[in-house]
N, C-alpha and C positions, 0 to 999 in steps of 0.2 A: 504494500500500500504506500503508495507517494503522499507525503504531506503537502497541505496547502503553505507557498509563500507566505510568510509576517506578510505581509504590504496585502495581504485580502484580511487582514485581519484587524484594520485599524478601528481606530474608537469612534463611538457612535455621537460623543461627546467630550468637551473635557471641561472642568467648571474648579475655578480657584474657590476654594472656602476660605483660605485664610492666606493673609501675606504678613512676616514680619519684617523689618529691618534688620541689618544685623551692622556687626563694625568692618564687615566687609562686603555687604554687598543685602541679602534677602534668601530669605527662607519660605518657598510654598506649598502649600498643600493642598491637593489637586485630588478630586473624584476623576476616572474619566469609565465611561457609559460603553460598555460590550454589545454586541449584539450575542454573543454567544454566551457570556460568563456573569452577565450583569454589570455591577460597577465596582471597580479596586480604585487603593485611594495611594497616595506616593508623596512622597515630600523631597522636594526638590531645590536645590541650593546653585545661586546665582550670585555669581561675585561683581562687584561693580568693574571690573579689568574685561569678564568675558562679556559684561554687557556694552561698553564701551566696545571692546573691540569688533562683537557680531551686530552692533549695530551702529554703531559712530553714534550712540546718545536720539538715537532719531525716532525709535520706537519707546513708549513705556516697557520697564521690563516684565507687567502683565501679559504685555500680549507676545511680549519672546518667552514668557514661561509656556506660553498656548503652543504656540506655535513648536517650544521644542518637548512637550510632551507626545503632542500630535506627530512626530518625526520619529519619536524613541519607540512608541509604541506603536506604529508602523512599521517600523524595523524590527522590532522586538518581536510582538505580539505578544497577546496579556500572558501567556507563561511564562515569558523570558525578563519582561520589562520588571525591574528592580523596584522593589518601595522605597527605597532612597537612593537618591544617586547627585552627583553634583552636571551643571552642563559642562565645563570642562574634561569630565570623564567621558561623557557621551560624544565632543571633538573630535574625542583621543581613539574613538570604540565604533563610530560611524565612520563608516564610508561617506565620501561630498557630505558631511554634514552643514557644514558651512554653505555652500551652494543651496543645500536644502531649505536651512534659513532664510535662503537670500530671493527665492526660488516662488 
């Protein structure tokens, strides 16, 4: 039996419940919406350096937290996608991530 690609598996939603500041950047905590599995929740950390750099300051970093949830777990798919991870790791762990971003 051949498995289905991550990338048919993406989320059906993704919804910030909470954002903190932090003294380097922001800490989120993120539902996102299965169609297969329901909803897993993940906490995601964002440094003000990767936000600067993925986005020249030009986006809120809500919606680079959307946007790189939406990527991880596209790539991932909800068995593989981490409850916590930082974006820097995910740079480091995707392919064109950046592009992806940019994209």
């Amino acid at each position: 039996m051949h498995a289905e690609p991550a990338s048919t598996h993406a989320p059906l939603s993704v919804v910030i419940d909470e954002e903190c500041e932090t003294d380097r950047g922001w800490v989120y905590y993120v539902t996102l919406s299965w169609k297969s599995r329901g909803t897993t929740g993940h906490q995601i950390t964002l440094s003000w350096v990767d936000h600067d750099q993925l986005t020249g300051g030009s986006i809120p970093p809500s919606h680079l937290i959307e946007r790189v949830a939406t990527i991880v777990a596209t790539a991932m798919g909800v068995d593989e996608m981490p409850e916590r991870f930082d974006v820097s790791s995910m740079r480091r762990t995707i392919p064109e991530f950046e592009r992806l971003i940019n994209s």
